[in-house]
N, C-alpha and C positions, 0 to 999 in steps of 0.2 A: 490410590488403589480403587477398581473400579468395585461394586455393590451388585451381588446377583441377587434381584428381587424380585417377584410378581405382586401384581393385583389384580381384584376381581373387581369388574366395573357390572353395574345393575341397569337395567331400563328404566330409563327417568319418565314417570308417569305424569310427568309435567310436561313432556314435548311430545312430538311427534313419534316419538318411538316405543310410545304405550299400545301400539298396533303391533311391535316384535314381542310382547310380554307373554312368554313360556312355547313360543313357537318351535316347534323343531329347526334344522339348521334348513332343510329345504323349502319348507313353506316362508319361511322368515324370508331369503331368495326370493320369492314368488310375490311378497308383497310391494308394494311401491313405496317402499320405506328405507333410506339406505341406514345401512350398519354401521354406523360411525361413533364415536367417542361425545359429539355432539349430543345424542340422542341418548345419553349413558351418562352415570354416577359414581366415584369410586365409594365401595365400600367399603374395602380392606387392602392392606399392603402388609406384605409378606417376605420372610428372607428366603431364598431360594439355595439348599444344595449344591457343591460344585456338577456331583456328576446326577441331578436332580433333572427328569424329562417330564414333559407335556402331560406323560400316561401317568406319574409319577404324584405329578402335585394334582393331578385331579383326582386321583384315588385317596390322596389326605384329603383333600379339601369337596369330597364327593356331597357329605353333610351339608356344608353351608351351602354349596355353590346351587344354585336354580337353571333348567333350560333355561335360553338365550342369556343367559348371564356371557361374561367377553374375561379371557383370563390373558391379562400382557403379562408376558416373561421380560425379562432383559436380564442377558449375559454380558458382563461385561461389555455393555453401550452396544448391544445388537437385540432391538427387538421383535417381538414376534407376537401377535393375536391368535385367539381358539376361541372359536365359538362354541360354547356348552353345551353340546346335545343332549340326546337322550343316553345314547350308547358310549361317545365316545365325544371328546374335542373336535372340532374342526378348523382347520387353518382356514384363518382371516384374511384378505388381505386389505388394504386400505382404511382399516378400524383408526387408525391414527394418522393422521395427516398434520405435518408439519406448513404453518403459514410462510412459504417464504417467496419474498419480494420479489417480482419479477421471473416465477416460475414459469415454463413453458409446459411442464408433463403433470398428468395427473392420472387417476385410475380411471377417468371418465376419456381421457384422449384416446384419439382413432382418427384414421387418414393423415397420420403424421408420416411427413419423409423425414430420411436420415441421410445425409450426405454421406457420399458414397455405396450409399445403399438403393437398390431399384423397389419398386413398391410404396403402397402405402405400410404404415406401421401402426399397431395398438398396445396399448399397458395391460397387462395381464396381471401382474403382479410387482409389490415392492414389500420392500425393506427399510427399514430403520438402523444405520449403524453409526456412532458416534453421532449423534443427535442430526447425521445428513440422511436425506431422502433419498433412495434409488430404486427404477422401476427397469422390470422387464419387460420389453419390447419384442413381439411378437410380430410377425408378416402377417398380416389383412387376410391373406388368402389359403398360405400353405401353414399358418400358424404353428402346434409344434412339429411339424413337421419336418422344419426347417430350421437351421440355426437362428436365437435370437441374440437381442441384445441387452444390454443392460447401461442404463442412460440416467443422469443425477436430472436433477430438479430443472436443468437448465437447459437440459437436451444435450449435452455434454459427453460425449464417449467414454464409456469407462473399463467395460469389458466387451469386446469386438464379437463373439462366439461364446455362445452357451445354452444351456437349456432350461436352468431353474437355478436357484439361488442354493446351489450345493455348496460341500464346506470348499472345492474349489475356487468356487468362483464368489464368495463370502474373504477369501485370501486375496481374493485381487481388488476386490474394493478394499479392505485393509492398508492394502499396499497404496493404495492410488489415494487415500485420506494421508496417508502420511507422508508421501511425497509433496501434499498441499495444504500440508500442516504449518502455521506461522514461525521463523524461529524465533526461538525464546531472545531473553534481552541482551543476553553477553552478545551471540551469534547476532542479531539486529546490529547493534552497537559496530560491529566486524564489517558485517555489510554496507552500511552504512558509509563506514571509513574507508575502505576500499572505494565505493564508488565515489566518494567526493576525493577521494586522491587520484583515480582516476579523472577525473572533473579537473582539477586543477592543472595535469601531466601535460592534459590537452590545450589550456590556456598555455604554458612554457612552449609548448612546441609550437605552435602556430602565432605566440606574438600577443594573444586578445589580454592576455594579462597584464605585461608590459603598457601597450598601450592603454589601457582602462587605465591603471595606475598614477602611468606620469604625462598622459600628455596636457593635461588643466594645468602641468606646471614647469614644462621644460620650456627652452627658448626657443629653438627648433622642433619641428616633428621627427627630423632625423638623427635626433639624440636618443630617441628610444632605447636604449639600449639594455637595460635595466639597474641602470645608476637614477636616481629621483635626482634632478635638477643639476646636472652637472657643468651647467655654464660655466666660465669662468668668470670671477667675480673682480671688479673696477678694484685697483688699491684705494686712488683716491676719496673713493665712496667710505670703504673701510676706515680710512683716517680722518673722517670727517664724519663718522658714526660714532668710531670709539673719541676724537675731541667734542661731541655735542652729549657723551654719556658723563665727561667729566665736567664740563662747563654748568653750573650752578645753574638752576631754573630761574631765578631771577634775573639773571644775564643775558636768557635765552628769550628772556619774557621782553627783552628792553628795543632799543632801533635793530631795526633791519641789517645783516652784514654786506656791508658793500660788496659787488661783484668783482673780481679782479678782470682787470681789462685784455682781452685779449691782443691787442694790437702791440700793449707794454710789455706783452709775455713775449711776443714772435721779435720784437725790436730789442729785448736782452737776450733772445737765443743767438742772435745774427751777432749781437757783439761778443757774444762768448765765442763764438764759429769765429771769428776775427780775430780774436786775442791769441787761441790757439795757433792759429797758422802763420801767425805772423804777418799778418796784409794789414794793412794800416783800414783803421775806425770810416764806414762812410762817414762823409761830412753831414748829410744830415739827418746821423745816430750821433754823430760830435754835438751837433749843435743841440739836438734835442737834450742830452743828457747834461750840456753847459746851464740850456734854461734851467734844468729842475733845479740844478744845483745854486741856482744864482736867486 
């Protein structure tokens, strides 16, 4: 829940802004001294009324408050400066200036373009809402004259058409903060998951998955398929894996296994192909298998 409070900020007799001390609101304008938060001390902070106005708390606060003293309001993360005059408050603008990195606008800018927009451009005024910075932009030449704008820190478009920072157009910056408001951590978590399933959808359809996956391990690149390694696998190799898981380490540690000869494998295939068919033994697959035997 947001906190409606003001403070009264005082002229810090320690800087340069001991030259604003009890000046009227015009002469203080007149000096070469800018009005900022810089040049200023808070002295007090305040709870603020909901339906509590500018005319309002300075009438409570008439006793304490001093010309050029600076009264910030903030409604609900919208602030606003008065300068303490004699008579009455004066709207501030620029008394608080937020540091932010890589800003383009300030209250000092002029000869600014705006894409889409013809002319140069000047800040005239800003605002404070949810701790972001927004200035009204003003035409160089026909100033209010002419429809202005209203541009963030960054030179960023935010409201196209206006004239001053009415509860109108206070509703569109509202609006445009909350459309680029972070989401919180469940909705994060959501997004997040969507686009890396999207991410991945894209790998299936195009291949890049499959292949990343198995191609360090198929035997072809045309096996891709999305089966991991589906060669088909030697029996031999099998029965000569599962006989060397049962064969004792010490057996396995001892001479070399002779190699089986290939010429004695293909010369018993041809006498089995013989015995089958009935054709009598070559003679010399007779003779050979006489020797072994003798």
């Amino acid at each position: 829940m947001k906190l409606n409070q003001f403070a009264v900020y005082r002229v810090d007799q320690q800087t340069a802004g001991k030259a604003l001390w009890h000046l009227p609101y015009q002469e203080a304008r007149q000096q070469n001294v800018s009005i900022t938060v810089e040049n200023y001390r808070v002295i007090s902070i305040h709870e603020m009324q909901e339906e509590e106005k500018v005319a309002d708390i300075w009438k409570r606060m008439k006793k304490q408050c001093e010309v050029s003293d600076v009264l910030v309001l903030n409604r609900d993360g919208e602030i606003n400066c008065y300068y303490v005059d004699e008579n009455y408050p004066q709207y501030l603008a620029g008394f608080i200036r937020i540091n932010t990195s890589g800003a383009l606008i300030t209250m000092k800018t002029e000869n600014y373009q705006i894409d889409g927009k013809k002319g140069n451009w000047i800040a005239t005024d800003t605002i404070i809402i949810d701790g972001k910075q927004f200035y009204l932009m003003e035409h160089q030449v026909y100033r209010d004259q002419a429809q202005g704008v209203i541009l963030d820190a960054y030179g960023k478009m935010v409201v196209e058409e206006c004239k001053k920072f009415d509860e109108k157009t206070k509703q569109k910056i509202h609006n445009y903060i909350q459309q680029q408001a972070p989401l919180n951590s469940v909705e994060q978590l959501k997004q997040d998951g969507k686009i890396r399933l999207e991410h991945y959808q894209k790998f299936y359809q195009n291949g890049t998955y499959e292949r990343s996956r198995e191609s360090g391990t198929e035997a072809n690149y045309d096996m891709v398929d999305g089966l991991v390694n589906n060669q088909k696998k030697n029996p031999e190799k099998i029965s000569n894996a599962r006989s060397n898981k049962q064969t004792p380490r010490n057996q396995q540690d001892g001479k070399p296994k002779k190699r089986r000869s290939v010429i004695k494998r293909l010369h018993q295939k041809q006498i089995a192909i013989a015995r089958r068919s009935g054709k009598p033994i070559p003679k010399y697959l007779d003779q050979e298998m006489e020797r072994k035997r003798g």
